[in-house]
Each structure stands twice: as structure tokens, then as C-alpha cells.
N, CA, C and O atoms as a GROMACS GRO file, in nm:
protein
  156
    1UNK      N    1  -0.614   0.458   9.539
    1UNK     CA    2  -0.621   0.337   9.621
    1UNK      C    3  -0.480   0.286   9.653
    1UNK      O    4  -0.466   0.235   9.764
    2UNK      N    5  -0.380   0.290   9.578
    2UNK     CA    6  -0.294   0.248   9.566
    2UNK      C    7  -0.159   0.334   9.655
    2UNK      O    8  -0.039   0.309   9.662
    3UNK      N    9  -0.242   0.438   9.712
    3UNK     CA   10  -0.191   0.549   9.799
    3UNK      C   11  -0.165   0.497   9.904
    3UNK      O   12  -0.070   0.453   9.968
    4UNK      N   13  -0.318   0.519   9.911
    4UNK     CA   14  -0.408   0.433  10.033
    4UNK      C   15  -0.324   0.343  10.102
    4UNK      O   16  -0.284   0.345  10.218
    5UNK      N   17  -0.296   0.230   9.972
    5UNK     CA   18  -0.268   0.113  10.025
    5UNK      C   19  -0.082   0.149  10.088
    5UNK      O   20  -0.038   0.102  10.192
    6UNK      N   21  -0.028   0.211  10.025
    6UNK     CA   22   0.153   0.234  10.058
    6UNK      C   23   0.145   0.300  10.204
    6UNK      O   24   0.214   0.275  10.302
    7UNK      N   25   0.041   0.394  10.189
    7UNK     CA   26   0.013   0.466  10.337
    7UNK      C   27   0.028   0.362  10.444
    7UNK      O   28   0.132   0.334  10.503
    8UNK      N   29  -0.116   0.298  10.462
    8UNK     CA   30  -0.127   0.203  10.533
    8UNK      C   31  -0.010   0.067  10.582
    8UNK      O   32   0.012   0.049  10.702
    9UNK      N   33   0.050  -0.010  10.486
    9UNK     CA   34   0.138  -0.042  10.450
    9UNK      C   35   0.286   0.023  10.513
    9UNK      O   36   0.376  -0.059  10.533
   10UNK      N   37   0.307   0.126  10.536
   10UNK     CA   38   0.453   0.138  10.563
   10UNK      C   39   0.383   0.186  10.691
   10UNK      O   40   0.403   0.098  10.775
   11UNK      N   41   0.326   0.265  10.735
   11UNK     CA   42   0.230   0.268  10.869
   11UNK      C   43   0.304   0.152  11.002
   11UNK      O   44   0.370   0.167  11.104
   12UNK      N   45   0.228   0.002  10.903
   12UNK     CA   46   0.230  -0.136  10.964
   12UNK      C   47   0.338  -0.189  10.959
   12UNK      O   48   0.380  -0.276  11.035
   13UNK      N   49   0.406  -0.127  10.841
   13UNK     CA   50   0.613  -0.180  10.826
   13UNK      C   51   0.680  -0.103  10.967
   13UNK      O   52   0.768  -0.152  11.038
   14UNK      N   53   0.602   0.051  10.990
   14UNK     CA   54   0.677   0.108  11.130
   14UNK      C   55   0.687  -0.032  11.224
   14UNK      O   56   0.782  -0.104  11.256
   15UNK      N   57   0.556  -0.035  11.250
   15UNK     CA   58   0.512  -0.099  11.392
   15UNK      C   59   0.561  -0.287  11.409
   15UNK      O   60   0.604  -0.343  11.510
   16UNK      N   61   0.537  -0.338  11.287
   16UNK     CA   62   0.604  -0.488  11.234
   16UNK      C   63   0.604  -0.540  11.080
   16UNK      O   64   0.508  -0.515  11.007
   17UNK      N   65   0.683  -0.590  11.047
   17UNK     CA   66   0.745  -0.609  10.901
   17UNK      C   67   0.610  -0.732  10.870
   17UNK      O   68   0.538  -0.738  10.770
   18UNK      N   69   0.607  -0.819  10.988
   18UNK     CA   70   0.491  -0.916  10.970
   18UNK      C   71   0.388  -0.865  10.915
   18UNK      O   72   0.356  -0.917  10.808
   19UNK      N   73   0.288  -0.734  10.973
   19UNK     CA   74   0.170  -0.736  10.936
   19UNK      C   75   0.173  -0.640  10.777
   19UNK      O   76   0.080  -0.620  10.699
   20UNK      N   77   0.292  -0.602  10.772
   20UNK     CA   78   0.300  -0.522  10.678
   20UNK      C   79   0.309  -0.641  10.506
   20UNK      O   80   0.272  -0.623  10.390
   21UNK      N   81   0.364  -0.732  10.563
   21UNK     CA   82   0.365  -0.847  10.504
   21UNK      C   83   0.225  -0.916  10.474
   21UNK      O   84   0.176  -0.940  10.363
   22UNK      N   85   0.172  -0.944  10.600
   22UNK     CA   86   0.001  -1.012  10.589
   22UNK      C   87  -0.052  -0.907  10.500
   22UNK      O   88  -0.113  -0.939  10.398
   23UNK      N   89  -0.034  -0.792  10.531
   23UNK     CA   90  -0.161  -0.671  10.480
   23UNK      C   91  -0.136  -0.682  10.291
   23UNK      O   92  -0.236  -0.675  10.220
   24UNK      N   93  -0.033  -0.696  10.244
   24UNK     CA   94   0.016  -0.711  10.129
   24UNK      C   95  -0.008  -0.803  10.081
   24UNK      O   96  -0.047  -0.806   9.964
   25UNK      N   97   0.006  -0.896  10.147
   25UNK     CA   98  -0.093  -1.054  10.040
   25UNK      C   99  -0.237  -1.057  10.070
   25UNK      O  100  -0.315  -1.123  10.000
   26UNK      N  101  -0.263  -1.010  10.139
   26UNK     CA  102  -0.411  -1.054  10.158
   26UNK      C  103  -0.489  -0.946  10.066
   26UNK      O  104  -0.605  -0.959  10.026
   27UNK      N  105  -0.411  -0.848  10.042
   27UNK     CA  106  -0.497  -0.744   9.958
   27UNK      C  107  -0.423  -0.765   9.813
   27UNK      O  108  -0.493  -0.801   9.719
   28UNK      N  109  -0.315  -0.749   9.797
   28UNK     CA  110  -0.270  -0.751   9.644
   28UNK      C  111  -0.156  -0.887   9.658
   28UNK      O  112  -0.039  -0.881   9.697
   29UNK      N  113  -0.211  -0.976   9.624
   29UNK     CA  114  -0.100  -1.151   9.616
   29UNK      C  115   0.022  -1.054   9.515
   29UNK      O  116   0.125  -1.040   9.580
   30UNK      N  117   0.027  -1.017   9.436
   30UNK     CA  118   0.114  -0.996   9.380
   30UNK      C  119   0.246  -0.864   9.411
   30UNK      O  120   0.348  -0.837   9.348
   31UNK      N  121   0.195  -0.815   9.514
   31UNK     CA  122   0.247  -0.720   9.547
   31UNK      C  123   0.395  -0.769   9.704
   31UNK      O  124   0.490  -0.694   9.725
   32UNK      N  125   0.376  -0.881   9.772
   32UNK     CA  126   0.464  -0.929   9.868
   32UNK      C  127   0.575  -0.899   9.823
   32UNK      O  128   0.640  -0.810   9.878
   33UNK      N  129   0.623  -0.968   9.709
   33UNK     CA  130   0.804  -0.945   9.678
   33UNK      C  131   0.819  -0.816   9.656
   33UNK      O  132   0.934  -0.775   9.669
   34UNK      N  133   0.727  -0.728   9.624
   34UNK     CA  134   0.826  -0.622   9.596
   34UNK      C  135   0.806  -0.532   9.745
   34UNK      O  136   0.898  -0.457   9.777
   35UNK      N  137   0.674  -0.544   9.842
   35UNK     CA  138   0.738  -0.533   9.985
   35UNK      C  139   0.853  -0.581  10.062
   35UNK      O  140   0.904  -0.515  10.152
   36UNK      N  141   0.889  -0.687  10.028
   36UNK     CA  142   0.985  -0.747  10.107
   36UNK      C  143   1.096  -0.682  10.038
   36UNK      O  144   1.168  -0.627  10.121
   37UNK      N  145   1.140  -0.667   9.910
   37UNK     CA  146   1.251  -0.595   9.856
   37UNK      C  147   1.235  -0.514   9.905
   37UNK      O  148   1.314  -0.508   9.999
   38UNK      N  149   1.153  -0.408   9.899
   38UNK     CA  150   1.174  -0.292   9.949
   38UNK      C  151   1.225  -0.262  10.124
   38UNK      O  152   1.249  -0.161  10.190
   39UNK      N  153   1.226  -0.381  10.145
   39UNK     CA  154   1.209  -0.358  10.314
   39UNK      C  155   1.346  -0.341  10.374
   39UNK      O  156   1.358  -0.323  10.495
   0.00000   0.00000   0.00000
């Protein structure tokens, strides 16, 4: 799942940092900061 989710996720980081952002809190709250670090 957690594949899944990085797949999807950097997918949506190509296209905008925003939804890649929405998609990350709305599914795992705890997971935003370390998208945004990574970004």
C-alpha cells in the first residue's frame, strides 16, 4: 500500500507539488512533512 501510495504521490509531485501535498494529508496526516522535505 505504501508503494501504492509513493507511486501515486510522486506521479502528482510531477504534475503539482499542491496535489501531491492534498493527496498526503488526506490519506496519511502524518506523512505531509516528510513530503514536503522530500520535495
Amino acid at each position: 500500500m505504501l508503494k501504492l501510495l509513493a507511486k501515486v504521490a510522486e506521479k502528482y509531485a510531477k504534475s503539482t507539488n499542491t496535489a501531491c501535498i492534498l493527496f498526503g494529508i488526506a490519506h496519511q496526516p502524518k506523512m505531509p512533512a516528510s513530503l514536503i522535505k522530500k520535495d
